[in-house]
Backbone as ProteinMPNN parsed JSONL, in Angstrom:
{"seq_chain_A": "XXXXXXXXXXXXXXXXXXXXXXXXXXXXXXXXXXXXXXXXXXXXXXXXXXXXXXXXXXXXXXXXXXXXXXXXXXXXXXXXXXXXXXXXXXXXXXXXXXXXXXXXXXXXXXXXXXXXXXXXXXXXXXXXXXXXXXXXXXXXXXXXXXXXXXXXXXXXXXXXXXXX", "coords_chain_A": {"N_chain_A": [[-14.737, 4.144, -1.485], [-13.225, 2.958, 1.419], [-10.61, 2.178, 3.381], [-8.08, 0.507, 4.978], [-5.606, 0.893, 7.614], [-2.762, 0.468, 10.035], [-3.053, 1.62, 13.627], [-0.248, 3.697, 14.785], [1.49, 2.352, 13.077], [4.438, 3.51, 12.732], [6.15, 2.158, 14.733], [6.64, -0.006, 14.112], [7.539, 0.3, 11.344], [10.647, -0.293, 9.222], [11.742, -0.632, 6.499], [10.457, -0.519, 2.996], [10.598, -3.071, 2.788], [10.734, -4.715, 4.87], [10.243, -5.302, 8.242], [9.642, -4.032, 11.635], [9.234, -5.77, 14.284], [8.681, -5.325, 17.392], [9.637, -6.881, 20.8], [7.725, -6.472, 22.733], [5.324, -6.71, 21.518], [4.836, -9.22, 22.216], [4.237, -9.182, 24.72], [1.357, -7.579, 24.623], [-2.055, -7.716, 25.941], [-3.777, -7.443, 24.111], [-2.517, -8.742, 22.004], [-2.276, -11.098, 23.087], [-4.45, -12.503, 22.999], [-5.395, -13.29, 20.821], [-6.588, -15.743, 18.692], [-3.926, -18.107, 16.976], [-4.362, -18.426, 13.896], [-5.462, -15.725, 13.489], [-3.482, -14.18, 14.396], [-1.186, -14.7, 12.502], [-2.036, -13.712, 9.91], [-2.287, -11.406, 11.314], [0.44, -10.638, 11.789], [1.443, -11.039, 8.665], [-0.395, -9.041, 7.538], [1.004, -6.543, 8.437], [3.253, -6.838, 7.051], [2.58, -6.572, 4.318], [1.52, -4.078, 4.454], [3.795, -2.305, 5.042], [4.716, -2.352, 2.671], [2.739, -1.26, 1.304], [2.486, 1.014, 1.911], [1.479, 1.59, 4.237], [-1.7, 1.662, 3.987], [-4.012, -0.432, 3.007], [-6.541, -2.725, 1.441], [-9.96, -2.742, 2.193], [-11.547, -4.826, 1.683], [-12.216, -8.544, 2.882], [-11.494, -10.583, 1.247], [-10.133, -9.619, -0.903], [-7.324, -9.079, 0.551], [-6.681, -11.689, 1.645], [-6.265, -12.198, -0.641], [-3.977, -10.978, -0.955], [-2.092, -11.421, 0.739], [-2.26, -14.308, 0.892], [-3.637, -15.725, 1.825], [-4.989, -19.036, 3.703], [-7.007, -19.512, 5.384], [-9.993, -17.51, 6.269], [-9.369, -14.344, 6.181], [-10.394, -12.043, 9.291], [-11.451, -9.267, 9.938], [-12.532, -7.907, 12.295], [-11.406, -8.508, 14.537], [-9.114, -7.827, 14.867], [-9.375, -5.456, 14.965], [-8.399, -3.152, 17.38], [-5.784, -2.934, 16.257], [-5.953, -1.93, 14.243], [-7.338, 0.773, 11.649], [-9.683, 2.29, 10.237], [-10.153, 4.018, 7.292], [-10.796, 7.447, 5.304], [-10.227, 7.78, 1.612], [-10.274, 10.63, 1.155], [-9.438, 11.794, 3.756], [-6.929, 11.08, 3.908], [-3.301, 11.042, 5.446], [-1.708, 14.158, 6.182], [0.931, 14.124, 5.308], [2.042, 12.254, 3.076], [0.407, 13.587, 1.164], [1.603, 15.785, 0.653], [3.729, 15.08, -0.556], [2.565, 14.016, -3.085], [1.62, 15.713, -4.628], [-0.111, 16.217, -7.016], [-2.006, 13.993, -8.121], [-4.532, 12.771, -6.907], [-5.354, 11.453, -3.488], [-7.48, 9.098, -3.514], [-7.651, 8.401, -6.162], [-5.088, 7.264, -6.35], [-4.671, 5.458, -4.161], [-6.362, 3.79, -5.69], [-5.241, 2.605, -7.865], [-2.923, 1.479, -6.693], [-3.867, -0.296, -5.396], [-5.6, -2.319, -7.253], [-2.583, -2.586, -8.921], [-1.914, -4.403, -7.407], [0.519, -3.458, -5.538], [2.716, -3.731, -6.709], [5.512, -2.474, -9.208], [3.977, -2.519, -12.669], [6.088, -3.155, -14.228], [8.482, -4.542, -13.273], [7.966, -5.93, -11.22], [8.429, -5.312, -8.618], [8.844, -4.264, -5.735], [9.395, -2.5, -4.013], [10.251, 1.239, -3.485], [8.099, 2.664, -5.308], [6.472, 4.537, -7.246], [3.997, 6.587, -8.504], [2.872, 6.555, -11.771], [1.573, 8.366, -15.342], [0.177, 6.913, -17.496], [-0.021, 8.187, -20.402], [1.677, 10.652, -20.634], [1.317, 13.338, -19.126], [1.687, 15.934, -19.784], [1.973, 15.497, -22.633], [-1.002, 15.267, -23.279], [-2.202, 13.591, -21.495], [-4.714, 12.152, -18.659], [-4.897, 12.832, -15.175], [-6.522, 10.206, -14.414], [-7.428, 6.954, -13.178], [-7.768, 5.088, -15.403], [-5.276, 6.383, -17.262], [-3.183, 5.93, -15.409], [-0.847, 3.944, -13.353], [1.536, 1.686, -11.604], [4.92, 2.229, -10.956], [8.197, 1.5, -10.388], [10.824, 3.075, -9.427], [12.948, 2.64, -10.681], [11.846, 1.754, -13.294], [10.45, 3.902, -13.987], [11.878, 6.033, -14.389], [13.217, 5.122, -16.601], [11.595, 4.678, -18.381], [10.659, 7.552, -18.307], [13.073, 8.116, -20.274], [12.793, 7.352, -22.549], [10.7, 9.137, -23.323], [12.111, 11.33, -23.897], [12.409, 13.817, -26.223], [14.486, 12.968, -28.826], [17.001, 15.137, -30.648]], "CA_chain_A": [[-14.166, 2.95, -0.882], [-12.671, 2.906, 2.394], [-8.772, 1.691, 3.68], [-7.474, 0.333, 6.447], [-4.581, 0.948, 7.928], [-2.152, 0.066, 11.0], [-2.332, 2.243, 14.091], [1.518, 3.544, 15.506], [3.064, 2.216, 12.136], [5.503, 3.962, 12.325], [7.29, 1.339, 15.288], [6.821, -1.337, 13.191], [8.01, 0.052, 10.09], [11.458, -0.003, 8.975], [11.499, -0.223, 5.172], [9.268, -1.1, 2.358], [10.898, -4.452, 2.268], [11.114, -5.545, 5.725], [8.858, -4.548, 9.012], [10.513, -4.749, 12.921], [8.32, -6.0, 15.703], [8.743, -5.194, 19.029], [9.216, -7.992, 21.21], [6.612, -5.819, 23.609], [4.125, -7.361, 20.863], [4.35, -10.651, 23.019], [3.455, -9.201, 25.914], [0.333, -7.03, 24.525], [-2.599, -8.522, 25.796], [-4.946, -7.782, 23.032], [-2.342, -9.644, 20.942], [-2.091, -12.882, 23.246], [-5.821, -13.001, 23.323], [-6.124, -13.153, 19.328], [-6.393, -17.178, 18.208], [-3.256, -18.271, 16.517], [-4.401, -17.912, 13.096], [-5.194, -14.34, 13.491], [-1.958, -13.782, 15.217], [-0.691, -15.42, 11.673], [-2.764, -12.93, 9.239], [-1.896, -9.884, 11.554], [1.725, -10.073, 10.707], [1.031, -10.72, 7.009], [-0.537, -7.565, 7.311], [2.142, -6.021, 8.764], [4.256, -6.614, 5.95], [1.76, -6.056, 3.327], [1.163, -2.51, 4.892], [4.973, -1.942, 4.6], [4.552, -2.528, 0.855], [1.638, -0.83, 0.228], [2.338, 2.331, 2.502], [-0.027, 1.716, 5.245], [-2.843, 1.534, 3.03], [-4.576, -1.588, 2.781], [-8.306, -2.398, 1.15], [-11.201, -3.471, 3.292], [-12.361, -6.133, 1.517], [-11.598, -9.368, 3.425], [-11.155, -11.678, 0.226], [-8.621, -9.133, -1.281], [-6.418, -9.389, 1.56], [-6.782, -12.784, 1.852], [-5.366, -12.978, -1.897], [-2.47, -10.409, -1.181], [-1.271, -12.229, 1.812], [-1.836, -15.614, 0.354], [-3.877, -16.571, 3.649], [-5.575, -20.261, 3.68], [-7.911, -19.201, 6.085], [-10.832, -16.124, 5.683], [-9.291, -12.827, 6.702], [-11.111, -11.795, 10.205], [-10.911, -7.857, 10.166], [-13.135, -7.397, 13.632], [-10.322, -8.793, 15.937], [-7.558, -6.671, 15.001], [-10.068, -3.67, 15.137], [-7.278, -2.684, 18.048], [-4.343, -2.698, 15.568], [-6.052, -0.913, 12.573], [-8.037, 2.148, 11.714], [-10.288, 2.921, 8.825], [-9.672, 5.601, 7.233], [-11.32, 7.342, 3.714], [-9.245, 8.403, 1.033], [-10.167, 12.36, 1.428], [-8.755, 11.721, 4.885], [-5.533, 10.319, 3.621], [-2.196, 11.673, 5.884], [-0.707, 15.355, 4.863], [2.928, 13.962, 4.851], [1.942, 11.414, 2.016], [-0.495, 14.661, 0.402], [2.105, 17.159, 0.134], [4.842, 14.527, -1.761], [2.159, 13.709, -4.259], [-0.043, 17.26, -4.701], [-1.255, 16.722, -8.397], [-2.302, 12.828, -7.994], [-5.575, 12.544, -5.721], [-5.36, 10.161, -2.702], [-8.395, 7.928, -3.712], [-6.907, 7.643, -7.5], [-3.5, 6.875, -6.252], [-4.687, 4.315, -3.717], [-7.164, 2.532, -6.122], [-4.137, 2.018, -8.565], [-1.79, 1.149, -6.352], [-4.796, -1.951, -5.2], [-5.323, -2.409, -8.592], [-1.761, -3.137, -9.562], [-1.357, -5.112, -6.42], [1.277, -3.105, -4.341], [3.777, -3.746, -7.476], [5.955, -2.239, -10.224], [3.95, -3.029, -13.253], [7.118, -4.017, -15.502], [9.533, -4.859, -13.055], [7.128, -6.42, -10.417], [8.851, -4.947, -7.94], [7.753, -3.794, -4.597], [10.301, -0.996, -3.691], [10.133, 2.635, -4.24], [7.135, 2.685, -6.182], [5.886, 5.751, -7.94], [2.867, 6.686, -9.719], [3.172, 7.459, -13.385], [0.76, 8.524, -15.95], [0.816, 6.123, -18.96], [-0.023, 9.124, -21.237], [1.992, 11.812, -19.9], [0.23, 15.052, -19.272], [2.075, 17.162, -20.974], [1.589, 14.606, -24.037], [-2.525, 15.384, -23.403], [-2.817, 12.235, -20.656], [-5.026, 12.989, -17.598], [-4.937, 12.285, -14.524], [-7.673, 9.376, -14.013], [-7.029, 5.648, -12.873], [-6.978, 4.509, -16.57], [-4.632, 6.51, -17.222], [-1.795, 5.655, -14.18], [0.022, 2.89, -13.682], [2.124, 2.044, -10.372], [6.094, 1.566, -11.266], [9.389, 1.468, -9.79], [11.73, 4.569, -9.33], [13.997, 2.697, -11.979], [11.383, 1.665, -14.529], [9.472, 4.867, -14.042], [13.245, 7.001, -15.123], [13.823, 4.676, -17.771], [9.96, 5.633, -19.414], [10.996, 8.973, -18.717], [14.312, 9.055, -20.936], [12.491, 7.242, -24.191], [10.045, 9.709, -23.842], [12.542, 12.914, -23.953], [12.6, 13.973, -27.636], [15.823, 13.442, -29.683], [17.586, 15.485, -31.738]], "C_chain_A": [[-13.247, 3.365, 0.258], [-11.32, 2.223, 2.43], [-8.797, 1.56, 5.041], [-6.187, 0.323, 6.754], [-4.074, 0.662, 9.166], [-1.95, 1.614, 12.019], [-1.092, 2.101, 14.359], [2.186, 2.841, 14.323], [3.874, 2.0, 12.265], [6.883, 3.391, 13.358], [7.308, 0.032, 15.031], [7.585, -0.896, 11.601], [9.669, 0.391, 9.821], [11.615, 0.49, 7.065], [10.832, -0.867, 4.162], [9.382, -2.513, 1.919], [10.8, -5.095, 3.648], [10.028, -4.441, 7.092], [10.239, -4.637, 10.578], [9.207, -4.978, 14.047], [9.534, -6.2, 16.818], [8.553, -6.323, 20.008], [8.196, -7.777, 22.693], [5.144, -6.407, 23.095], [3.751, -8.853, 21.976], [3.336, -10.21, 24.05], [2.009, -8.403, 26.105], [-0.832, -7.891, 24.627], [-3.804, -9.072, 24.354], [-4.129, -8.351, 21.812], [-2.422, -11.387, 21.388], [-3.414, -13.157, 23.119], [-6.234, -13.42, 21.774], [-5.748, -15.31, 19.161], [-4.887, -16.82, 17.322], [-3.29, -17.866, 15.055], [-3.981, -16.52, 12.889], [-4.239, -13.686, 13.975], [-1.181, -13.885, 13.453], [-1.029, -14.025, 10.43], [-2.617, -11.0, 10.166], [-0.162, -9.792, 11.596], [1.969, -9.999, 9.643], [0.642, -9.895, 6.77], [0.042, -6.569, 7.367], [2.819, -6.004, 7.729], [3.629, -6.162, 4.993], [1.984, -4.607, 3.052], [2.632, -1.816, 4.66], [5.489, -1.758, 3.14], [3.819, -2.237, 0.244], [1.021, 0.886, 1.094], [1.697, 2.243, 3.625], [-1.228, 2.082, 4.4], [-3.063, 0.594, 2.666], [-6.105, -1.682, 2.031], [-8.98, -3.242, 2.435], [-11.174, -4.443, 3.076], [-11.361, -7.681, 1.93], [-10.232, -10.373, 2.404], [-9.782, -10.748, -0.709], [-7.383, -9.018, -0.26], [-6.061, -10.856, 1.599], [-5.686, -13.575, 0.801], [-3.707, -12.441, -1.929], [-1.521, -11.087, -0.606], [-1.41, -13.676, 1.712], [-2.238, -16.402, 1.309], [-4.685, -18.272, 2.765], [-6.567, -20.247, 4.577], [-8.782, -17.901, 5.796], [-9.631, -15.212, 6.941], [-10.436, -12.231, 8.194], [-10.845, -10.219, 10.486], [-11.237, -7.47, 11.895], [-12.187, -7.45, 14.398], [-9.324, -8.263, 15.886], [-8.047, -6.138, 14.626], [-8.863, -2.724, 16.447], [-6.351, -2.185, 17.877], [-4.476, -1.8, 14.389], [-6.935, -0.255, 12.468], [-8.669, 1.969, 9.984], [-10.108, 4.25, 8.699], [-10.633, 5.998, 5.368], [-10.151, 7.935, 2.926], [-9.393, 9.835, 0.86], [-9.487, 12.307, 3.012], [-7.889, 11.075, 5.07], [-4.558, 11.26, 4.716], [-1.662, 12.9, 5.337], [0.643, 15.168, 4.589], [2.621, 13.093, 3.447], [1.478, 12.476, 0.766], [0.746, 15.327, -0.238], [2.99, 16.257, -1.02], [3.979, 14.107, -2.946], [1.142, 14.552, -4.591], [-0.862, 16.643, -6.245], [-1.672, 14.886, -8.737], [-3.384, 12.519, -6.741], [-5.525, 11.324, -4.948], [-5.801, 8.946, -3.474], [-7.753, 7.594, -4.802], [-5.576, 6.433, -7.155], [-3.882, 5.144, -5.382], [-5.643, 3.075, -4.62], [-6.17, 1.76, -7.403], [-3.303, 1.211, -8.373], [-2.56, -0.47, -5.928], [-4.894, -2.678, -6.306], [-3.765, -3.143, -9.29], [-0.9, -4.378, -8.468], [0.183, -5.018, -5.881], [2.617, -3.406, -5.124], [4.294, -2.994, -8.665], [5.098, -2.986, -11.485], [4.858, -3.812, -14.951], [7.726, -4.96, -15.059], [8.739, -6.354, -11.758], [7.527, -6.682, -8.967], [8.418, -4.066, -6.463], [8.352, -2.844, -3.964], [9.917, 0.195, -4.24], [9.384, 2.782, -5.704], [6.881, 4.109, -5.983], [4.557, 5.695, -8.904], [3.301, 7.122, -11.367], [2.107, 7.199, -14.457], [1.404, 7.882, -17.668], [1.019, 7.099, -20.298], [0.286, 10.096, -20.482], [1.095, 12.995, -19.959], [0.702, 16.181, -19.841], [1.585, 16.804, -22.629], [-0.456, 14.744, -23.88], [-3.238, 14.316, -22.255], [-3.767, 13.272, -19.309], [-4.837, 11.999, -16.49], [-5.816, 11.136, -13.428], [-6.776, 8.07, -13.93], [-6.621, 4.804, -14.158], [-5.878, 4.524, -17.1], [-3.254, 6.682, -16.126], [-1.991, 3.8, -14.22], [1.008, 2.774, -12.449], [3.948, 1.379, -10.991], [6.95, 1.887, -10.261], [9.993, 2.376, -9.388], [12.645, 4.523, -10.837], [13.299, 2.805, -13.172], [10.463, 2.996, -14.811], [10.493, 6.27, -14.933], [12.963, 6.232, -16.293], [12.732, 4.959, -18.637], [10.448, 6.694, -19.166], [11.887, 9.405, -19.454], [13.833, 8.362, -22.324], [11.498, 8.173, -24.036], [10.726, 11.51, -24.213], [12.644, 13.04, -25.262], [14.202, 14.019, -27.816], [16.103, 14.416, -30.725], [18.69, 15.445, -32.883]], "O_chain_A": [[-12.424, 4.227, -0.049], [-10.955, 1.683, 1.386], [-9.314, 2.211, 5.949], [-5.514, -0.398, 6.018], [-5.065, 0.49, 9.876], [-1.19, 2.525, 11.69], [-0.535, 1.003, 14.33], [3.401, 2.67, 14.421], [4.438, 0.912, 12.142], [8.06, 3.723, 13.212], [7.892, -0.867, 15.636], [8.095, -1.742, 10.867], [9.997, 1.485, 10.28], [11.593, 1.618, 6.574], [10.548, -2.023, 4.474], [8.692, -3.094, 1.082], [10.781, -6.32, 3.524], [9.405, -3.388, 6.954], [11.361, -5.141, 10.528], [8.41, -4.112, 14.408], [10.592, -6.802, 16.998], [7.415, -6.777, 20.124], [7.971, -8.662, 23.518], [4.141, -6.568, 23.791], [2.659, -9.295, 22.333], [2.179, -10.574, 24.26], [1.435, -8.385, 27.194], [-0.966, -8.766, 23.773], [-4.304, -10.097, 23.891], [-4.7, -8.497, 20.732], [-2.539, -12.407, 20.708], [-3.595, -14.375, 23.13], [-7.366, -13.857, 21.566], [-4.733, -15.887, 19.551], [-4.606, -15.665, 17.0], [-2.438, -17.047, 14.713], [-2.928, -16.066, 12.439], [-4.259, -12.457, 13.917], [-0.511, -12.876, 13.231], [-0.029, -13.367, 10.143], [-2.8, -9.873, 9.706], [0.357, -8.694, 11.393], [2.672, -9.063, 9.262], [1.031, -9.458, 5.687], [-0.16, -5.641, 6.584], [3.068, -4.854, 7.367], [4.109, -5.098, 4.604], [2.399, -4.034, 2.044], [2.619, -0.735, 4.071], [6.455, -1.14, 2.693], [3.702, -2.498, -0.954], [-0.013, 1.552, 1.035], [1.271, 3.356, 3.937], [-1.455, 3.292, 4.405], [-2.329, 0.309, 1.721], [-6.808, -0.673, 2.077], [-8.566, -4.049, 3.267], [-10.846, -5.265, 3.931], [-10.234, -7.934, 1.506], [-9.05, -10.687, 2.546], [-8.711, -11.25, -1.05], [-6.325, -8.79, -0.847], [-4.849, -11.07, 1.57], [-4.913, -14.53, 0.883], [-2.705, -12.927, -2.454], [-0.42, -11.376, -1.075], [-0.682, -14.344, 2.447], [-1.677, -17.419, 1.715], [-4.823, -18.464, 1.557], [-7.176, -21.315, 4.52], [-8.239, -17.132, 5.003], [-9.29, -15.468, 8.095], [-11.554, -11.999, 7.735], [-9.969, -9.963, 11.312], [-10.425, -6.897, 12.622], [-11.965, -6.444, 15.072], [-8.565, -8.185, 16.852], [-7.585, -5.823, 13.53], [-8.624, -1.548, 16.173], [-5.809, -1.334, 18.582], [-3.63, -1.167, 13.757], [-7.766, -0.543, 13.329], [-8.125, 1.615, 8.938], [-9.97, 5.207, 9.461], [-10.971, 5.159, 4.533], [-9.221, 8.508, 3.493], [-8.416, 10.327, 0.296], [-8.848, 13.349, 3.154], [-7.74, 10.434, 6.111], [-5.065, 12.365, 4.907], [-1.184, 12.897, 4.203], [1.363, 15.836, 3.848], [3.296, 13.601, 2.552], [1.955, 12.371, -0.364], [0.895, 15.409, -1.457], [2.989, 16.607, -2.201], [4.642, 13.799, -3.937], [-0.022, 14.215, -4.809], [-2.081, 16.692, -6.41], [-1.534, 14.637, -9.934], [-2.968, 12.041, -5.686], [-5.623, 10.232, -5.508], [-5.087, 8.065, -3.953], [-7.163, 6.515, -4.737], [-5.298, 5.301, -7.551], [-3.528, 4.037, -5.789], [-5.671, 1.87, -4.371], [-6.339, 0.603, -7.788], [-2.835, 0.397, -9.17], [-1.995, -1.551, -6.093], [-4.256, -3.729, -6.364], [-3.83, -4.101, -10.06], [0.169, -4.971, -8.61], [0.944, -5.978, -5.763], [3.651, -3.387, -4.456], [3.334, -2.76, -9.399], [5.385, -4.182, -11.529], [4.57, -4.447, -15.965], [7.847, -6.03, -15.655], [9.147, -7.513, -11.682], [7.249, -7.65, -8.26], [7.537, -3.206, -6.497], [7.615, -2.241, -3.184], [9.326, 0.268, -5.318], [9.876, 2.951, -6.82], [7.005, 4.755, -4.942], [4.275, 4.899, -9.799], [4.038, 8.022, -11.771], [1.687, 6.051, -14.6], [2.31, 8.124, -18.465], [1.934, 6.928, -21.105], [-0.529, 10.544, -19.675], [0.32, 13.376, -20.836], [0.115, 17.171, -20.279], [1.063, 17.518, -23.485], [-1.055, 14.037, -24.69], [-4.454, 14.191, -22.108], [-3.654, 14.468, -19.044], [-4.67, 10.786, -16.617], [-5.826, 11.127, -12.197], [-5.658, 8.006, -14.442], [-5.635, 4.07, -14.225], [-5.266, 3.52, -17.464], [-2.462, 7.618, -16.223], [-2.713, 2.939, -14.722], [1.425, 3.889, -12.135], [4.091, 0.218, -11.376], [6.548, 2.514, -9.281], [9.317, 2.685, -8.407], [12.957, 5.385, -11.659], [13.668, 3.568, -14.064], [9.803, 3.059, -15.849], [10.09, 7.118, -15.729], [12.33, 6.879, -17.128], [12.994, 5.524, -19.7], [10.938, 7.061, -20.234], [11.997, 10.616, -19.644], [14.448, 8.758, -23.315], [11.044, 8.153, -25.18], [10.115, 12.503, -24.607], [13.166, 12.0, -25.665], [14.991, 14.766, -27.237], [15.351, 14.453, -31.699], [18.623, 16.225, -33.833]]}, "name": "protein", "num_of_chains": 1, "seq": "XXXXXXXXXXXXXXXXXXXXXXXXXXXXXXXXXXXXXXXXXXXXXXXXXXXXXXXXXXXXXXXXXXXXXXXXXXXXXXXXXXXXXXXXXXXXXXXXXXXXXXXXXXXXXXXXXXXXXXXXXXXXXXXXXXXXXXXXXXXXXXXXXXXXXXXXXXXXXXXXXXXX"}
């Protein structure tokens, strides 16, 4: 399965809660030329992408449901603004902070749990974590992961430290 993502990002993104546009966006033509809608659905993406890493799915109708559009999703016309990409050809800055968690796994989880904490349902500083730890025998497959928080991902980590 393929991903799409936002060329240049990285001057739209501030943090995983909030995006900044450039008021240079006005004056880009291949944005004044886009119908209104799609003007509408390419900043919803924008934020999305801020909340889900730059990593988005293809498929129109899942977009459609993340961003809560009322109209179909049109990927062709903001072919300008976004890039396919596969998950073996994920980024090495994202690679190196998560070595023993394979791109494709990580991103089909993170689609999967829809870009949230599954306790807290939280959309910040998300982490992967393996429901059956691996030391405890878990492996590292999609069944086993789970996308959480930073907080709820510590707080599973201190009932699972053995007492004495």
């Amino acid at each position: 399965m393929d991903y799409l993502s936002f060329r240049n990002f990285r001057q739209f993104e501030r943090t995983r809660r909030e995006i900044r546009l450039p008021c240079d966006l006005l004056l880009d033509q291949r944005f004044r030329d886009l119908p209104d809608a799609w003007k509408g659905h390419l900043l919803c993406l924008l934020l999305l992408a801020a909340r889900m890493n730059n990593v988005l799915p293809t498929h129109p109708h899942k977009l459609e449901s993340l961003i809560g559009a009322t109209e179909p999703v049109e990927l062709e016309p903001l072919r300008p603004f976004i890039r396919y990409i596969a998950p073996d050809r994920m980024c090495d800055e994202d690679r190196t902070a998560r070595i023993h968690i394979p791109d494709g796994i990580r991103m089909a989880v993170l689609l999967r749990d829809g870009g949230r904490c599954r306790k807290c349902r939280s959309a910040t500083k998300l982490e992967m974590d393996h429901i059956v730890p691996v030391s405890k025998g878990g492996d590292t497959e999609e069944s086993n992961l789970q996308t959480l928080c930073r907080r709820c991902n510590r707080a599973k980590s201190r009932k699972l430290v053995p007492r004495f």
